[in-house]
C-alpha positions as a printed Julia matrix, in Angstrom:
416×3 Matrix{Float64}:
   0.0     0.0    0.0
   1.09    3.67   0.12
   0.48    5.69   2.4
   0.17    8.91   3.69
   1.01    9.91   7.18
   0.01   13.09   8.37
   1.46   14.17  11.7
   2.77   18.01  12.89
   5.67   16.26  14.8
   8.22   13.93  13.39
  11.5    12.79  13.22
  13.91   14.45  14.77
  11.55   15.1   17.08
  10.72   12.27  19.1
   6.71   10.63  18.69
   5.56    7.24  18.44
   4.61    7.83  14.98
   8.23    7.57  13.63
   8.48    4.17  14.93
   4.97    2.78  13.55
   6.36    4.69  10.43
   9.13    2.77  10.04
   7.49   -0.43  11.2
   5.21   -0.36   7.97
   8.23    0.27   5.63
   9.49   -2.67   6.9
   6.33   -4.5    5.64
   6.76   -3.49   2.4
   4.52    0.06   2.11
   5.3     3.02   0.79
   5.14    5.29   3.39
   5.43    9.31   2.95
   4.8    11.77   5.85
   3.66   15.55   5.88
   4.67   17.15   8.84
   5.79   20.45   9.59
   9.62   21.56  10.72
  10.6    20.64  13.8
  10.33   22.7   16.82
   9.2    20.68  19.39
   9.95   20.42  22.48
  12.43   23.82  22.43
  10.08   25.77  20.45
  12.7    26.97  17.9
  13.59   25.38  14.37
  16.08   22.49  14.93
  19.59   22.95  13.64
  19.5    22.68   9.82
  15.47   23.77   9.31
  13.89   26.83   8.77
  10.38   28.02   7.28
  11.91   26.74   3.4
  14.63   25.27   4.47
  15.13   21.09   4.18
  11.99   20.79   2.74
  12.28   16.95   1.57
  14.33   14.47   3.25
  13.64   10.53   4.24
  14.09    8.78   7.47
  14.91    4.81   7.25
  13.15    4.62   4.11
  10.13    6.81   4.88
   9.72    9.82   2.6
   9.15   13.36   4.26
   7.41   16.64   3.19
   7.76   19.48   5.51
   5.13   22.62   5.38
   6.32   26.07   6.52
   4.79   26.47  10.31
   5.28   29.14  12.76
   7.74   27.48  16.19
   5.77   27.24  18.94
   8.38   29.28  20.71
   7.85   29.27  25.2
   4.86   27.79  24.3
   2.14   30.5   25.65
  -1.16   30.87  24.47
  -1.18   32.74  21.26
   1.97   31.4   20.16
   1.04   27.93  20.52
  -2.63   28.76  18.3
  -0.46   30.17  15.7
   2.01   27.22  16.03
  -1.04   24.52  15.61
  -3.07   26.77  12.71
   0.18   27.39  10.71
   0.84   24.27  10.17
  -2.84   23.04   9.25
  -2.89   26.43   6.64
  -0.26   25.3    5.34
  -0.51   21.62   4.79
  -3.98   22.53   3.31
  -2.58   25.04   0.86
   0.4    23.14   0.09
  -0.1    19.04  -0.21
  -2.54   19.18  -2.8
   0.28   20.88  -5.05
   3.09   18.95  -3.93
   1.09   15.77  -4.3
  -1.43   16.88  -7.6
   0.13   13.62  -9.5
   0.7    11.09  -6.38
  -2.21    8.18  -5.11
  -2.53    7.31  -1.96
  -4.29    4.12  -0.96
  -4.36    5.4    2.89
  -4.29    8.42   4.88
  -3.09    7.88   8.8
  -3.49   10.66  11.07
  -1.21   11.0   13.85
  -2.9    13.39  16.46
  -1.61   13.71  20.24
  -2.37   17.46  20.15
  -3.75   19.29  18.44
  -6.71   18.14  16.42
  -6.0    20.71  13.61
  -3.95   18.43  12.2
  -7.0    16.89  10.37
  -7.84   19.16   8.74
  -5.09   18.72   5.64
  -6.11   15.07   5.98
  -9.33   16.2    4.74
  -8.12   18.6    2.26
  -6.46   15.61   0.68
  -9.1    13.2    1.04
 -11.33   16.17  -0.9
  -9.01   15.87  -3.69
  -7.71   11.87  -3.63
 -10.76   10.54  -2.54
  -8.88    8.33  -0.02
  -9.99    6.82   3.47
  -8.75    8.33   6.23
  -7.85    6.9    9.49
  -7.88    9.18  12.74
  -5.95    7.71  15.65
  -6.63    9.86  18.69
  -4.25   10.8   21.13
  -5.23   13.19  22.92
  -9.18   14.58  23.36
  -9.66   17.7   22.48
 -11.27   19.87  23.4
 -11.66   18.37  27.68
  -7.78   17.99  27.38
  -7.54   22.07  26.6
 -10.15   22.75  29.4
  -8.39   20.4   31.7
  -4.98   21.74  31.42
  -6.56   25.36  31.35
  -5.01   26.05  28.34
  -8.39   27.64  26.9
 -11.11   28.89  29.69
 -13.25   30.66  27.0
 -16.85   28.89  26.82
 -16.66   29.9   22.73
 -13.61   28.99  21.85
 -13.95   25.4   23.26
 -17.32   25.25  21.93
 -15.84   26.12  18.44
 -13.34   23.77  18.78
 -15.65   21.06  19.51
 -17.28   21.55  16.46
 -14.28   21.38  14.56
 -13.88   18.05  16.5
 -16.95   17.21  15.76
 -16.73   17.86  11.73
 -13.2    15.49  11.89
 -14.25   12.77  13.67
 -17.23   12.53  11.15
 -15.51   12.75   7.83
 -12.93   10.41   9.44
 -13.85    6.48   7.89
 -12.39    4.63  10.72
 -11.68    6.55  14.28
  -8.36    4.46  16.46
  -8.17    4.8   20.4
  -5.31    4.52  22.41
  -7.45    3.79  25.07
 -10.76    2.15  25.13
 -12.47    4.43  27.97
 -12.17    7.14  24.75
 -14.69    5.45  23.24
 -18.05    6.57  24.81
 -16.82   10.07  24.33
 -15.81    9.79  20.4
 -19.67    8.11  20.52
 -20.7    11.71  21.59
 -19.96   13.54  18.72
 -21.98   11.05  16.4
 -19.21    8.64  15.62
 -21.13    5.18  15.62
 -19.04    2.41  17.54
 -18.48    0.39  14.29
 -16.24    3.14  13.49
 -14.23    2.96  16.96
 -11.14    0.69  16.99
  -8.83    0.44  20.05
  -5.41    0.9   18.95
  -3.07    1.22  22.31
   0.26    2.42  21.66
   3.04    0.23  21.12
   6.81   -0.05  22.34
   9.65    0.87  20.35
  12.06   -2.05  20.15
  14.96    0.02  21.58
  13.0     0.03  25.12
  14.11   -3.42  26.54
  15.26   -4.35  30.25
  19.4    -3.58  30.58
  21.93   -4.27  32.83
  23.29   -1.74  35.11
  26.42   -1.77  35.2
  28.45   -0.56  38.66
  29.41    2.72  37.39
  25.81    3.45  35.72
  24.55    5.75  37.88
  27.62    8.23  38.35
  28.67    7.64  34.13
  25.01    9.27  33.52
  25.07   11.78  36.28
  22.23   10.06  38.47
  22.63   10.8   42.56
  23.63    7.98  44.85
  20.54    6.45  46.75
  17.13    5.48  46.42
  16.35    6.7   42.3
  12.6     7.95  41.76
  12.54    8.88  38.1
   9.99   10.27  35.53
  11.17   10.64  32.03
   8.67   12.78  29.73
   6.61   15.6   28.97
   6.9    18.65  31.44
   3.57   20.09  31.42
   0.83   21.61  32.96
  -0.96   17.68  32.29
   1.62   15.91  34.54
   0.88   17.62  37.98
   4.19   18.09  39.16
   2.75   20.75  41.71
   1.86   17.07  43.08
   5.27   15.21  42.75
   7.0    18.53  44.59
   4.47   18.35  47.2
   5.25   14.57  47.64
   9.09   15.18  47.66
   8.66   18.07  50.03
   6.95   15.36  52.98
  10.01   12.84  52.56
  12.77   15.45  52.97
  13.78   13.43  56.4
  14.71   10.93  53.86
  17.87   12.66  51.93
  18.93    9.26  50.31
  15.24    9.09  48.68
  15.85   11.51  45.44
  13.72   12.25  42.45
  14.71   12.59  38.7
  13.22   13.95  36.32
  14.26   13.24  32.73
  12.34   15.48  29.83
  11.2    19.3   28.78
   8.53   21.01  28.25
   6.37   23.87  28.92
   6.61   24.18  32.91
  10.2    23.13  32.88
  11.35   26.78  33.82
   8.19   26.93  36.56
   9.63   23.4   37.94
  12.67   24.42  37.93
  11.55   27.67  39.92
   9.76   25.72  42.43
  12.77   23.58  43.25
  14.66   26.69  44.33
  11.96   27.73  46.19
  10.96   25.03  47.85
  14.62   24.12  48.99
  14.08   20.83  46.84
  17.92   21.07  45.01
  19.51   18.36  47.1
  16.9    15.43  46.31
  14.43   16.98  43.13
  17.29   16.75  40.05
  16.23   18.15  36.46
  18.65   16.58  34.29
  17.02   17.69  30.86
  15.98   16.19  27.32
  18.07   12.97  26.34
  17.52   11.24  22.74
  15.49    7.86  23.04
  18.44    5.74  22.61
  20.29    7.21  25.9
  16.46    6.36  27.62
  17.2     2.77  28.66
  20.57    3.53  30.35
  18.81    5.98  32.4
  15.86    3.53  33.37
  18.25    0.91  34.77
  19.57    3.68  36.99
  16.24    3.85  38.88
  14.56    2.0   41.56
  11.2     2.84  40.73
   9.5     5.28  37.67
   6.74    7.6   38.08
   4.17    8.51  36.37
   1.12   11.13  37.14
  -1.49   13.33  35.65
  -3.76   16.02  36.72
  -6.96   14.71  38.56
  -9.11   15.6   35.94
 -11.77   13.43  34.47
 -10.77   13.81  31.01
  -7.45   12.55  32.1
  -8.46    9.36  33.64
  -9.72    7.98  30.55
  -6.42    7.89  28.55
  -3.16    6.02  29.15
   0.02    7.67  29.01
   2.42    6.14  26.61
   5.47    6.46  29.13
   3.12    3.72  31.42
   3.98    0.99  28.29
   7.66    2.31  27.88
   8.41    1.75  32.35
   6.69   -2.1   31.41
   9.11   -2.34  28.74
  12.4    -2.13  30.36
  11.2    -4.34  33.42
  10.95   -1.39  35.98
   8.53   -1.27  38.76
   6.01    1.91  38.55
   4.47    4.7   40.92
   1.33    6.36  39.76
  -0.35    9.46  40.95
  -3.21    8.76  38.61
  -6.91    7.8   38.16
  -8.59    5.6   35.6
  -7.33    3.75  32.63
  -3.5     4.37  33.25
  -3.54    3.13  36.95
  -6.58    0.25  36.33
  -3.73   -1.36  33.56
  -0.67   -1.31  36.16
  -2.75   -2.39  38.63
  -3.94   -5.21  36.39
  -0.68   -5.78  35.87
   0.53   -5.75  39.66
   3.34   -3.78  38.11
   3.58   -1.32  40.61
   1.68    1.07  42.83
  -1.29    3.04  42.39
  -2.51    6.17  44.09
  -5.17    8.66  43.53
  -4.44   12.25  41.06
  -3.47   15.21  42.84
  -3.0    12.87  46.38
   0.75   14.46  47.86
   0.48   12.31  51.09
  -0.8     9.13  49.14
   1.99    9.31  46.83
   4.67   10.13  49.56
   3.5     7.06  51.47
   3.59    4.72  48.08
   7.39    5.74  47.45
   8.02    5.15  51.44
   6.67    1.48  51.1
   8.47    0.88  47.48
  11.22    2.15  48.9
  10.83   -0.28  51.46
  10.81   -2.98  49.86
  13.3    -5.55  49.17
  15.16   -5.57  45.25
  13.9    -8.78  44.69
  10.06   -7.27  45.3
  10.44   -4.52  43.42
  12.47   -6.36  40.69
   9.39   -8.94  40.17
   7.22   -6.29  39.87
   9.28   -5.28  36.95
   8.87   -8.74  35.64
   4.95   -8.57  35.69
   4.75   -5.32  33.9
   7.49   -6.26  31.14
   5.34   -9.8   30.64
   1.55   -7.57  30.38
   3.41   -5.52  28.55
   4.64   -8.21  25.92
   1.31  -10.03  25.72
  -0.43   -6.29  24.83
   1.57   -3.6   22.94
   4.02   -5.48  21.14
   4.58   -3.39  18.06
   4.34   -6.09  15.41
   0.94   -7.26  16.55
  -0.54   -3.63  16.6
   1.21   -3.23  13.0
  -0.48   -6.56  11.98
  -4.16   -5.55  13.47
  -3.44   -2.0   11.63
  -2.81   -3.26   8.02
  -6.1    -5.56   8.43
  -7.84   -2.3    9.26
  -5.97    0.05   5.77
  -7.09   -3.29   3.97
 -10.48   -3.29   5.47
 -11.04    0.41   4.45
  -9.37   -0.2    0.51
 -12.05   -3.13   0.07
 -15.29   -1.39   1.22
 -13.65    1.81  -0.7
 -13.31   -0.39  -3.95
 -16.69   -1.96  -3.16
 -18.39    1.53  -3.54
 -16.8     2.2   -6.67
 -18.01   -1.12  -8.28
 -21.82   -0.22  -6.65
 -21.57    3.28  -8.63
């Protein structure tokens, strides 16, 4: 098959998407993406892009288009609107020239945020007449509410129309979680068009030895390691995790890590200082994906946490499937989805969003526990974690689905 990707993020910038990219080169498609130049996390061009500059390139056999698209610079308000409706102007304006003579059997969209990034997928699908399939990330527009990134009743109303007009002119709609579902069903998306699609794990995020000298070769602290690797936003409640690291300062060997950028990184950084955090809360910054797993077996335990907010209990954040992975126990400060599948799991421990004291007293009794404990629990998650996201099965169940959507496409040519 060929097919188009369309995703505002990818490579060098680090999404899932490159991965399941690659994955269906390696079955034999033809796989071109349109993205936009990368800018993400920093918010400024990476070195060697600019609005016209490296236009086309490939990555391991995938062919990439890149539209002009204002950087999302410190990531405020108006900066990040013009950042998201740049690059769905100009993917509109611009794929239907740069692909006037190309056919596409399939058009994937790749949305974690923001759900603009439709809207060329339509464009093309306009012009190609080509099914489109939608795989949801995050839920817009309770995740912009949630994180307070938008408090205006008509803005969020508008943009649930807009939601509302994708999701319906979208043939098949994928899930990474399957609480998303009821909620797709409210914007008049029938449930035959509602396929769970969790994400996968990259096959560089495996269990690995740590060797004596890890921990001081990477620059992790001597002690107990509590480490969350990720996205530092307003979504991950680190108000919480400083709270939590606050009640265990009687406890200087217990210290917490925190691996990532983001939006609040300059806040959390702040807040440290000010909270006289510097000797057990350590911000060591963005690392590529390959330096990941060296910094995983340097931990005890990972953490993960969102915002207690009920839009946020229904999804599953990817780094949950990435700590299963590499065999290392988990701490959640979560509700729903993400802490009902580690709990399924017995991969860890699970407290309430937002709960300081609850997660304080989950990292005392991890902590705790004996390294053979915590090392099975590691065990249980890798083993869930093998029998549900390996990547080749999700790339198997997805090319039933593009085949699926070619044969009832072919079907309605044949009726007319």
């Amino acid at each position: 098959m060929n097919v188009l990707i369309v995703s505002q993020y990818f490579w060098p910038e680090n999404f899932r998407i490159n991965d399941l990219a690659v994955g269906l080169v390696d079955r034999g498609h033809r796989v071109t993406v349109l993205t936009g130049m990368p800018n993400y996390p920093s918010g400024n061009f990476f070195s060697g892009y600019g609005l016209f500059k490296n236009i086309r390139g490939e990555y391991k056999g995938v062919s990439i288009l890149r539209v002009p698209l204002v950087p999302r610079g410190n990531g405020g308000g108006i900066r990040l609107a013009l950042n998201y409706l740049s690059f769905a102007f100009f993917a509109s304006i611009l794929s239907p020239l740069y692909y006037c003579r190309e056919k596409f059997d399939i058009i994937f969209v790749f949305e974690p945020s923001p759900i603009t990034v439709g809207l060329p997928a339509l464009v093309l699908k306009k012009f190609k007449s080509v099914p489109i399939l939608f795989w949801v990330q995050d839920l817009w527009p309770e995740s912009l509410s949630a994180t307070g990134a938008i408090k205006s009743k008509r803005v969020i109303d508008s943009v649930r129309k807009l939601v509302c007009f994708i999701y319906r002119h979208s043939d098949r709609i994928l899930i990474q979680s399957p609480a998303f579902a009821p909620l797709i069903e409210s914007y008049g998306v029938s449930p035959e068009r509602i396929f769970f699609f969790p994400n996968s794990v990259e096959s560089l995020y495996k269990p690995v030895e740590c060797q004596p000298n890890l921990k001081s070769d990477i620059s992790l602290p001597p002690g107990f390691i509590i480490m969350f690797a990720g996205n530092i936003g307003a979504a991950q409640d680190f108000g919480t995790i400083l709270s939590a690291a606050e009640k265990l300062k009687d406890f200087p060997d217990i210290n917490w890590v925190i691996l990532g950028d983001g939006r609040k990184f300059e806040w959390l950084k702040e807040e440290v200082t000010l909270r006289g955090l510097s000797n057990t809360v350590h911000l060591l910054g963005r690392y590529p994906p390959g330096a990941m797993t060296g910094f995983f077996a340097g931990a005890d335990v990972m953490l993960v946490t969102l915002k207690r907010e009920p839009i946020f209990a229904l999804t599953i954040p990817s780094k949950v499937q990435t700590y299963m992975a590499c065999g290392k126990p988990i701490i959640a400060a979560l509700d729903g989805e993400g802490g009902r599948l580690i709990m399924e799991s017995n991969a860890g421990l699970v407290t309430p969003a937002g709960d300081a004291n609850a997660l304080a007293k989950s990292v005392l009794t991890i902590y705790s526990m004996s390294m053979e404990n915590r090392e099975a629990m590691g065990r249980r998650g890798k083993a869930y974690c093998d029998a549900n996201f390996k990547r080749e099965v999700l790339i198997d169940r997805l090319e039933g689905w593009m085949k699926e959507c070619l044969h009832q496409k072919n079907d309605r040519r044949l009726t007319f």
